[in-house]
C-alpha positions as CSV (number, residue, x, y, z in Angstrom):
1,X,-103.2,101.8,172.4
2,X,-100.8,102.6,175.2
3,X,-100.4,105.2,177.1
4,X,-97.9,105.8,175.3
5,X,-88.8,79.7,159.7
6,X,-86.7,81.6,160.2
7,X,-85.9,78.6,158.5
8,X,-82.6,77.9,157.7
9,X,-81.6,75.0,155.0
10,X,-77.8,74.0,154.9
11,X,-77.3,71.7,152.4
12,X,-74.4,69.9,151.7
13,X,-72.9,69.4,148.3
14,X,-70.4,66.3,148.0
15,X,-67.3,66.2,146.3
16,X,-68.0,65.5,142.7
17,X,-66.4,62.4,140.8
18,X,-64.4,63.1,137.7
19,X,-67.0,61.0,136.4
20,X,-70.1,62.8,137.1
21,X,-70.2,66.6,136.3
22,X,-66.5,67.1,134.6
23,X,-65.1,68.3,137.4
24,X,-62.0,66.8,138.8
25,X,-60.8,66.7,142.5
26,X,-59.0,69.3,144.4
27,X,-55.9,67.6,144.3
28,X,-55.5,67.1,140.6
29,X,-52.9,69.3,138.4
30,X,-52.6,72.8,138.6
31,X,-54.1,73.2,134.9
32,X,-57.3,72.1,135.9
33,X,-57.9,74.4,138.3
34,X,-60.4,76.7,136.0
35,X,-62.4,73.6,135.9
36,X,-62.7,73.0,139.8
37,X,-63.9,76.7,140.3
38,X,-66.6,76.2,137.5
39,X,-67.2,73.2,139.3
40,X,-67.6,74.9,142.8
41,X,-69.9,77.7,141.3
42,X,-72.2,75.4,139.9
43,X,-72.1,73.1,143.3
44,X,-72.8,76.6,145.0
45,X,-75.5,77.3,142.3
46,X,-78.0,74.6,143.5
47,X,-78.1,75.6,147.2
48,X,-81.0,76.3,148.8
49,X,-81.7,80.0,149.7
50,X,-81.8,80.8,153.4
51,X,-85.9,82.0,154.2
52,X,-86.5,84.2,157.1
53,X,-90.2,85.2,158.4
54,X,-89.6,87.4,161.6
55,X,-93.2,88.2,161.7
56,X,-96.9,87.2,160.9
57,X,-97.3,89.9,157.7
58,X,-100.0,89.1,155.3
59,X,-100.7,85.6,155.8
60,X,-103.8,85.9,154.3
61,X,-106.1,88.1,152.6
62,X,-109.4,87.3,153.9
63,X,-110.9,88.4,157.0
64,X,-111.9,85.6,159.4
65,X,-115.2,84.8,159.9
66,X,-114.9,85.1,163.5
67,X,-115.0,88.5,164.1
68,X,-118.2,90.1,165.0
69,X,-120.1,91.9,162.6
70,X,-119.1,95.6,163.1
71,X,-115.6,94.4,162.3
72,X,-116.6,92.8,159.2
73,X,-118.0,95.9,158.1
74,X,-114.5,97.2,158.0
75,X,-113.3,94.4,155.9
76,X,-111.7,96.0,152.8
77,X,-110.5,99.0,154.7
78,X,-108.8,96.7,157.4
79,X,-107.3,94.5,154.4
80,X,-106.0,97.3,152.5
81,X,-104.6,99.2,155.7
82,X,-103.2,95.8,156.7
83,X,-101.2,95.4,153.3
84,X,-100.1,99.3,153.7
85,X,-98.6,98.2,156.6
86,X,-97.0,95.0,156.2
87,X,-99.2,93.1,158.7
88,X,-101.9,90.4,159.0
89,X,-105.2,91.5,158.2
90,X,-106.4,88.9,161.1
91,X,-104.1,90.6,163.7
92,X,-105.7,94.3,162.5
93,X,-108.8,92.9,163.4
94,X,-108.2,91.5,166.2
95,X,-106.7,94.8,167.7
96,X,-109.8,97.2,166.2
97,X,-112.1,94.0,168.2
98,X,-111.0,94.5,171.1
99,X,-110.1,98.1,171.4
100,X,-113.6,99.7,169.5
101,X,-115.2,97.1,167.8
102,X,-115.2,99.1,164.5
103,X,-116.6,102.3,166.5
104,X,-114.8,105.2,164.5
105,X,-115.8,108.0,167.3
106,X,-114.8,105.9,170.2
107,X,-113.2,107.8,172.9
108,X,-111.8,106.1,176.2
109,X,-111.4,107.4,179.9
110,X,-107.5,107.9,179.1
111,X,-108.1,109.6,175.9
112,X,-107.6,107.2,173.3
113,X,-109.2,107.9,170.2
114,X,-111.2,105.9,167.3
115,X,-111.1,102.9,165.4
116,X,-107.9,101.5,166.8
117,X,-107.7,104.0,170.1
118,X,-104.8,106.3,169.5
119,X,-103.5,108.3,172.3
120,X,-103.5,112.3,171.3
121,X,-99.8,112.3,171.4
122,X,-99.5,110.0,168.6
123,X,-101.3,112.5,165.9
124,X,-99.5,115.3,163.9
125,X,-100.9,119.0,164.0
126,X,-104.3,119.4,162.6
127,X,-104.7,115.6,161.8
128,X,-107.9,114.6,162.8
129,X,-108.1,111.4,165.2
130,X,-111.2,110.4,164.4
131,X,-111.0,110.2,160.4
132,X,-110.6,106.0,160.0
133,X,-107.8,106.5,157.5
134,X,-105.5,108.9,159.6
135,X,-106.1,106.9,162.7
136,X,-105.5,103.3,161.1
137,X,-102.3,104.7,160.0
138,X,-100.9,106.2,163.3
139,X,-102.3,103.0,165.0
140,X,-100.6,100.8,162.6
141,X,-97.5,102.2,163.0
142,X,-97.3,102.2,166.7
143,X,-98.7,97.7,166.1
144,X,-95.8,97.6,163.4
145,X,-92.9,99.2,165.7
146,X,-94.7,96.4,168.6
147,X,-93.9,93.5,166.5
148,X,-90.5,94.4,165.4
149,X,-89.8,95.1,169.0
150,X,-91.2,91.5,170.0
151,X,-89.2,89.9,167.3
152,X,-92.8,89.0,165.9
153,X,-94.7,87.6,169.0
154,X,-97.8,88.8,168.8
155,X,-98.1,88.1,172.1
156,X,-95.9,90.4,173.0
157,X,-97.0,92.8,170.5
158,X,-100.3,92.9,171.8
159,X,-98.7,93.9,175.2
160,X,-96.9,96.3,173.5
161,X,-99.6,98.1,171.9
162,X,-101.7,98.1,175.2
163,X,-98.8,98.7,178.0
164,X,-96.6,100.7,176.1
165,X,-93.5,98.9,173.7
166,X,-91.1,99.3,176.3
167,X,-93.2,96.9,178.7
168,X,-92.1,94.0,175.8
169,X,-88.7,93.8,177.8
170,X,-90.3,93.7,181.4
171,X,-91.4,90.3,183.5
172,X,-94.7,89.7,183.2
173,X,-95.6,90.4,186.8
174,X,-95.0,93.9,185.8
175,X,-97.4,94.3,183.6
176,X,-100.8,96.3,184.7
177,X,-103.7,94.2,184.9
178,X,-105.8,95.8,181.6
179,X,-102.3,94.3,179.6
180,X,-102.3,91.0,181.3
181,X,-105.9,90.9,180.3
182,X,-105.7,92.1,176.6
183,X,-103.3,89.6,176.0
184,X,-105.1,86.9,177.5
185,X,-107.8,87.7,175.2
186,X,-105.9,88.8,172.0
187,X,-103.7,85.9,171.6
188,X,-105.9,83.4,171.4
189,X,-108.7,85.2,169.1
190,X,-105.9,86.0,166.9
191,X,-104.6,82.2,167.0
192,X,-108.4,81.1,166.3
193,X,-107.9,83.1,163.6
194,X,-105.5,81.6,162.0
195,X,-106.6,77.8,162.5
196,X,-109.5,78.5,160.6
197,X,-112.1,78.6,163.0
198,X,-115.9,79.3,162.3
199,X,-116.2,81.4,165.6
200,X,-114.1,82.2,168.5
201,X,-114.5,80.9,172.2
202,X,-112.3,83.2,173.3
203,X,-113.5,86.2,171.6
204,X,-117.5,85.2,172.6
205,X,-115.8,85.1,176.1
206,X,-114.6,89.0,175.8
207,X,-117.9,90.0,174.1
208,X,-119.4,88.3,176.8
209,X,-117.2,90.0,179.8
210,X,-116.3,93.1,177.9
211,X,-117.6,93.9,174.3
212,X,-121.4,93.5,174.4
213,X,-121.6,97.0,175.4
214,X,-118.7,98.6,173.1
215,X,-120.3,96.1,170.2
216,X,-123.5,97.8,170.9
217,X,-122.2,101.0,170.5
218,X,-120.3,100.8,167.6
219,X,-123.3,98.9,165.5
220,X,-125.6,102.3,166.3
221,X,-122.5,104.5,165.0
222,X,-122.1,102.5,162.0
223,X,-126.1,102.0,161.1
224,X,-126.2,98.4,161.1
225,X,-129.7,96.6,162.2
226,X,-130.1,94.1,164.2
C-alpha cells in the first residue's frame, strides 16, 4: 500500500433493394417516406453493440493454483471481496502475495497494516486495521481507484498501489526502487495467472528473494502445518 476491447464493431448496413426487405430508395416519392424510416430503424436494429472492458474485473472465479498456500487459505474471502469490488480475484491475490502472504496481523516498518498493508491514514475512527474484512475493503478501494487511474493497466496499478496513485502519471525513472520492484514481480505473477499456469516462475523467484520469510510468518499466524 502506498504511503499514501474496448472493442469497437462498426458495421455497415447497405442500401436495401426495393426487392429485398420492402423498403424503397431514398430517392423514391415523397409517399413512401414512412416506409424508408421503418426501413432505416430496422437496418439500425441489427447493429452490433459497441463492448467496452476498461479493466480486468472478474475474469474468473477461481483462484489460481499458483499462489502459495497461505493465500489459498484465503480463497473464498478473496473471491467474495474481489466481486464486492469489481476486480479480479487473481489480481487480489496477487496484491495480498506479495504484500503479507495472507498474514492478517502483519505490520511493516512504514506502518502498513494487515492482510493487504493499509497505511493508518486510510482507516475511519475506531475501525480496526487488523480485522480481514475492514482492511480488504479500505485496501480494495485504494486497488480499485489504481486501476481506474491506469485506465486498467495493472501494471500501472500495481505501481499505484505501492508508490502512491499519483506516481501512475510519472516516468518511470521516478519511481522508488521498492515500486520498480513490485511491479517487476506483480505483473508477471498476475499474467501467469491468467494464462493458466500450474505455478509461477516469477512468483517462486519473489518467494525465493523476498517471501520465504513473510510466507513463514503468515503460515504460524494462520495454523497451517507443514
Amino acid at each position: 500500500m502506498p504511503r499514501a476491447r474496448t472493442s469497437k464493431q462498426n458495421t455497415r448496413q447497405t442500401a436495401a433493394s426495393s426487392y429485398g426487405n420492402g423498403c424503397l430508395p431514398i430517392y423514391s416519392m415523397p409517399i413512401f417516406a414512412v416506409f424508408m424510416i421503418t426501413c432505416l430503424i430496422t437496418a439500425l436494429s441489427f447493429s452490433t453493440p459497441i463492448i467496452t472492458s476498461a479493466s480486468p474485473q472478474i475474469t474468473t472465479t477461481n483462484l489460481s493454483p499458483i499462489f502459495t498456500r497461505e493465500i489459498q487459505y484465503w480463497a473464498n474471502d478473496i473471491t467474495r471481496w474481489a466481486n464486492t469490488s469489481s476486480l479480479d480475484p487473481n489480481l487480489v491475490a496477487v496484491v495480498m502475495q506479495i504484500e503479507s502472504c495472507g498474514d492478517p496481523r502483519a505490520l511493516s516498518s512504514a506502518g502498513a497494516k494487515g492482510l493487504f498493508q493499509v497505511m493508518p491514514f486510510h482507516f475511519q475512527s475506531g475501525e480496526d486495521p487488523y480485522n480481514p474484512e475492514t482492511n480488504a475493503l479500505r485496501g480494495l478501494n485504494y486497488l480499485s481507484r489504481s486501476l481506474n487511474t491506469a485506465r486498467g493497466n495493472v501494471r500501472l496499478a500495481l505501481a499505484g498501489y505501492n508508490g502512491g496513485i499519483g506516481v501512475i502519471t510519472r516516468g518511470e525513472w521516478t519511481w522508488a526502487s521498492e515500486t520498480m520492484r513490485y511491479v517487476f514481480y506483480g505483473a508477471p505473477i498476475y499474467e501467469d495467472s491468467l494464462a493458466g499456469m500450474a505455478s509461477s516462475p516469477k512468483l517462486e523467484e519473489w518467494y525465493q528473494n523476498y517471501g520465504a520469510g513473510l510466507c513463514r510468518q503468515a503460515s504460524n499466524r494462520l495454523g497451517i502445518i507443514p
